[in-house]
N, C-alpha and C positions, 0 to 999 in steps of 0.2 A: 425539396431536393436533397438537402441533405441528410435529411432521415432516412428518404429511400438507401442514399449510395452508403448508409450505416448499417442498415438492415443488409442491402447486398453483401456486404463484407462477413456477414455470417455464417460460418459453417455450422454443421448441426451441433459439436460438441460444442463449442462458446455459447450457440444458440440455446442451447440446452441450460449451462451454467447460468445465462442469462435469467431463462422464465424461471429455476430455483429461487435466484436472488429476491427475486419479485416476488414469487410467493409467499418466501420467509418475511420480506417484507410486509406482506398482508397476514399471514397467519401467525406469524409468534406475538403482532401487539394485541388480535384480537384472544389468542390464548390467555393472554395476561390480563386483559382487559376487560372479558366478557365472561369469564369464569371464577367462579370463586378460589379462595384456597384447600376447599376440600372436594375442591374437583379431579377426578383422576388427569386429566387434560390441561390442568392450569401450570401455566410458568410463572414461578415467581419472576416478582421484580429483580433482585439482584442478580439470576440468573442471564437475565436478557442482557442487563447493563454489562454484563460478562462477557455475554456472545459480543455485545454490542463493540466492545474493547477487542475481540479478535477479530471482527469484521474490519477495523481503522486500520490492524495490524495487515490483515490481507491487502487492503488498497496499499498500502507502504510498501509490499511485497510485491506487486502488480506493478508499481510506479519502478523500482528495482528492477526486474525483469524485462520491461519494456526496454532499458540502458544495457541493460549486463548479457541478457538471452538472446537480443537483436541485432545488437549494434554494439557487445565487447567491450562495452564502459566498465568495467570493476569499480563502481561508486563507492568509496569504504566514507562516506560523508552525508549520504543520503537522511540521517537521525537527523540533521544539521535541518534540511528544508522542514522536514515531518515538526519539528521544536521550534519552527517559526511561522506554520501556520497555525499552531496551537498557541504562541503568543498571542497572537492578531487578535486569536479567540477571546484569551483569557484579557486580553486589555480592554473589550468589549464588554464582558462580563463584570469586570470589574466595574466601571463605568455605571452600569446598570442597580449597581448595589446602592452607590447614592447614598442618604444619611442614616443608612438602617446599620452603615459598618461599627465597629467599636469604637471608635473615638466621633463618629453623627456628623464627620464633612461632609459637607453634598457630592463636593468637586475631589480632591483629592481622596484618592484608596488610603486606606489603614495603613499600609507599609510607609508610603509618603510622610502620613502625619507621623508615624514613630521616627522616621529619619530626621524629621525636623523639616522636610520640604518646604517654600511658602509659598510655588502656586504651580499650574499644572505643565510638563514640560511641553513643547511646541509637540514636538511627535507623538503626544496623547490626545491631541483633538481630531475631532472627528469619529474618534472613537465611540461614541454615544451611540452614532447611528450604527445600526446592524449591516446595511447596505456597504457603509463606509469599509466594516472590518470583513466583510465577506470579500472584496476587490482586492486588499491588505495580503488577506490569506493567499490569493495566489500571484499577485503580484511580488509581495516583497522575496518566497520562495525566487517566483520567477526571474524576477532581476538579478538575486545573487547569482544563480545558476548564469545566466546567460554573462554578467560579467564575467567569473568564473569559466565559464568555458570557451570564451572569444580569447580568452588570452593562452589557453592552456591547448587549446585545439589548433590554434593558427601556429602555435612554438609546438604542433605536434610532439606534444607530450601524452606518453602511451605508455598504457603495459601495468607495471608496480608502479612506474612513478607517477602513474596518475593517478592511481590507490592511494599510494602516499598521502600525496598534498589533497587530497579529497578529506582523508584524516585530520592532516594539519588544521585544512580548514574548521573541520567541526569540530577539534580541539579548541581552536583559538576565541570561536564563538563559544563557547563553554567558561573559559578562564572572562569573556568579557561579560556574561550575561550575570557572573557570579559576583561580581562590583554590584555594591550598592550603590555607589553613584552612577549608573549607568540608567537607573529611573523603570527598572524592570522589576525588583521585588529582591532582588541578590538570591543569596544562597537559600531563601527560605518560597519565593517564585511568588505564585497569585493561588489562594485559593478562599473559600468563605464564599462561592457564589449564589448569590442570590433569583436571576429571572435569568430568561433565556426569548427573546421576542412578549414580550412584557408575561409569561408565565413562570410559575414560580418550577428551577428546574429540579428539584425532589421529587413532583409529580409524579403521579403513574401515568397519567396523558404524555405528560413531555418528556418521560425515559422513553415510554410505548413510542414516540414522534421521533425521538434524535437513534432509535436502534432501527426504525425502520426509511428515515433518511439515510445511515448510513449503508443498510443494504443497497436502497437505490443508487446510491451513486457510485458503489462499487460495481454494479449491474452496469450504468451506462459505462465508468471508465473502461468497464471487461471491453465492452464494445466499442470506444474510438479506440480503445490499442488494436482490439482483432482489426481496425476501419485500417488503421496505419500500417502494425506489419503485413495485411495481406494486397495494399496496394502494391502501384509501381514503385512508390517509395519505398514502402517496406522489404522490395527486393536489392535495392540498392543497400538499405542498412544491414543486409543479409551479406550483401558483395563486401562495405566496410568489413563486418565481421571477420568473414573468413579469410580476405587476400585486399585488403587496404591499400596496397602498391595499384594491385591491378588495377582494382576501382579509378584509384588515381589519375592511372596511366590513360581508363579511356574516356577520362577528359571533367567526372564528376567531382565537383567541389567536397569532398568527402569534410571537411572540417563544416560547413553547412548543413549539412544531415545531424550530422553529430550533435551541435548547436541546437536544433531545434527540437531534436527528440530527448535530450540533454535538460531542456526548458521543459517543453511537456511534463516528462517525468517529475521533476520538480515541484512544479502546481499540481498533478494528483498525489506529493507525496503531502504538500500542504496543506491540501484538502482535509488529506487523511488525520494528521495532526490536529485542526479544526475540530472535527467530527468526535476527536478524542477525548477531549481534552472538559467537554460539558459533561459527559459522560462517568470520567472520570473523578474529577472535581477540583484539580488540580493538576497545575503546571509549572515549571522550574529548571534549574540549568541541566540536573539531571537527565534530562532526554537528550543535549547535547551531547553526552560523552557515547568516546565512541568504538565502548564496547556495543551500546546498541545497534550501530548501525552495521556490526560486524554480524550480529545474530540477525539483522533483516539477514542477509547474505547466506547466512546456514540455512533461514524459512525458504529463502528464495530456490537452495541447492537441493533439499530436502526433497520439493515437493519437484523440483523439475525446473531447470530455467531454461526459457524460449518456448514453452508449453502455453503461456498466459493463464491456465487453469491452473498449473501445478503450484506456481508461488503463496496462490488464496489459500491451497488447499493443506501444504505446507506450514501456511504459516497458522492456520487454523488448529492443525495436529500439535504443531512444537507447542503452542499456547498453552492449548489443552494438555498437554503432558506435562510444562512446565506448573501447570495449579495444580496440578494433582501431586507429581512428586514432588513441588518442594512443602509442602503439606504433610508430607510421611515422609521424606528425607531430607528437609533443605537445606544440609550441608554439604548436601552431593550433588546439588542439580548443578553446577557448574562444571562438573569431571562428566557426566551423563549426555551434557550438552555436547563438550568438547568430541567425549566418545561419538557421539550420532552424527556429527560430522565426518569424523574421519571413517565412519561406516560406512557411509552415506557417498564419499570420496572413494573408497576402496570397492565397494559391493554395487552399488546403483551410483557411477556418476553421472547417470543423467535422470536421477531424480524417481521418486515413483512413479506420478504421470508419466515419466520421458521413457522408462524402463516397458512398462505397462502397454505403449503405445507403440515400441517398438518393437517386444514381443507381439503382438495383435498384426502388427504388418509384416511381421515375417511368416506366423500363420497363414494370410490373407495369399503373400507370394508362393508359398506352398502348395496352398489349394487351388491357386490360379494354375502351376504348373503341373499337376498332376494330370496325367492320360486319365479320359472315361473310362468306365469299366466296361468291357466288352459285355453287348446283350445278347444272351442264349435264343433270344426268337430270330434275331438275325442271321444266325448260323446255322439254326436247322434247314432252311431255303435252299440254303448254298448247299447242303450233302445232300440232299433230295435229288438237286438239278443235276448234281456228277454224277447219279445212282442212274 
């Protein structure tokens, strides 16, 4: 039942985006996998790991846009979930590593024994299990959020100053993640990982396995957001959007929508964080700050926001252009950035997709209103008959 009413919510563009994601899922691990290096058709491994790291970036983009494109959250905090489900991760991983670390505890991470720790803190068990830290990743997202926004949604707080304190908050998680005594790794985070579901995760299997998971689950999230905004729900978040009083006025909980789309987004920004973070190899207070979560924001405007394509696509482009140019200029990618926003602002504020799509339907109403062309056999009849 609920596959069908996910499948219904498809139009053909998402539709479309979908069967890519899927593809790429199946064809870039077996390019990597099945081909040698001097194959005209082989992907290296770090290349994928690459993509793989833009694909986390899209779902973080996508979890943005569901809030910001729908439902008029300007989340400037969203880094904040994304670096807490990438902990969840990295406390797993860590776990995993066992006596093989540089000081041979079983129990305790390397950070711990250099800190001097003596034994492990209560909020690090359960971590062993992978079950445990996968429910972690989007729960603990999920609860800040919903804390987070039951207080700030019911004090209808909007606008900037919900930007603000969205900041505040991933500021403040940042300043506390960076305490070493706080049992996270401090300023130096988690990295030296070792397996990943008891495989060792250097692999070319388990790069090929975590880049083609995270396609997947960027694929389905495309799909319960299309499931959301194109419900009746999703028209009400559409009514918050644009005229919130009205909404109000005829009679809908408008701080409830909020709320749970609020949470949602959250747990796929968690997700994404997760999916990143084995990939990468490394995690730290650093994804906390919140200049990052200001560039999701450019990905998200870049490519289109309320498009649900445009944010992946965006965020895929800025990525890509940010490896390239800061590699031939990286002293400028931060004026380059700055600029492509305010381009992007000025020239296309609704994004490429949104530009793109809106151009295509103004075509569409053109050619809808356009007179037939009058046909010359139907006219000779008619002077014959008067002749």
């Amino acid at each position: 039942m609920i596959t069908a009413f996910l499948l219904r919510s498809l139009d053909r563009r998402i539709s479309v985006a979908v069967a890519l994601l899927l593809a790429v899922a199946i064809l870039v691990p077996v390019l990597n996998l099945a081909t040698g290096p001097s194959h005209p058709l082989h992907i290296p491994t770090y290349i994928m790991a690459l993509f793989g790291k833009y694909l986390t970036y899209a779902l973080l983009a996508l979890a943005l846009d569901l809030v910001w494109g729908f439902c008029g959250i300007l989340s400037l905090g969203h880094g904040a979930f994304f670096a807490l489900g990438g902990y969840a991760m990295g406390m797993y991983l860590m776990r995993q590593i066992g006596s093989r670390g540089v000081y041979g505890d079983p129990i305790l991470p390397d950070f711990m024994v250099f800190l001097n720790w003596k034994e492990l803190p209560w909020f690090w068990y359960g971590f062993d299990q992978f079950w445990f830290a996968a429910l972690m990743v989007l729960l603990v997202p999920g609860l800040l959020a919903f804390v987070f926004g039951w207080f700030a949604f019911r004090s209808r707080v909007n606008g900037v100053y919900l930007s603000i304190i969205t900041q505040a908050m991933t500021y403040a998680l940042l300043l506390a993640f960076f305490r070493n005594d706080m049992g996270f790794g401090g300023n130096n985070g988690m990295t030296d990982f070792k397996d990943i579901l008891g495989f060792n995760i250097q692999a070319d299997g388990t790069r090929a396995s975590l880049f083609a998971a995270t396609a997947i689950f960027l694929a389905l999230s495309l799909t319960i957001a299309s499931a959301i905004v194109r419900s009746k729900f999703g028209k009400v978040l559409v009514g918050v959007r644009d005229a919130e009083s009205r909404t109000r006025f005829l009679g809908y909980r408008v701080e409830h929508f909020k709320l749970f789309t609020f949470v949602v987004s959250a747990m796929m920004a968690g997700i994404a964080g997760a999916l990143y973070v084995p990939q990468v190899g490394i995690i730290n207070p650093g994804e906390f700050a919140p200049a990052n979560s200001i560039e999701v924001v450019i990905w998200t405007a870049v490519g289109g926001r309320g498009t649900l394509i445009g944010p992946i696509i965006g965020a895929i482009l800025v990525n890509g252009g940010k490896t390239i140019f800061t590699g031939l200029f990286p002293e400028f990618w931060l004026f380059a950035l700055g600029g492509l926003f305010v381009a992007v602002t000025l020239f296309l504020p609704k994004g490429v997709v949104g530009t793109i799509s809106h151009y295509l339907g103004k075509r569409k109403i053109v050619s809808e209103r356009a007179p037939p062309p009058a046909r010359e056999e139907g006219i000779e009849p008619k002077i014959q008959a008067a002749e």
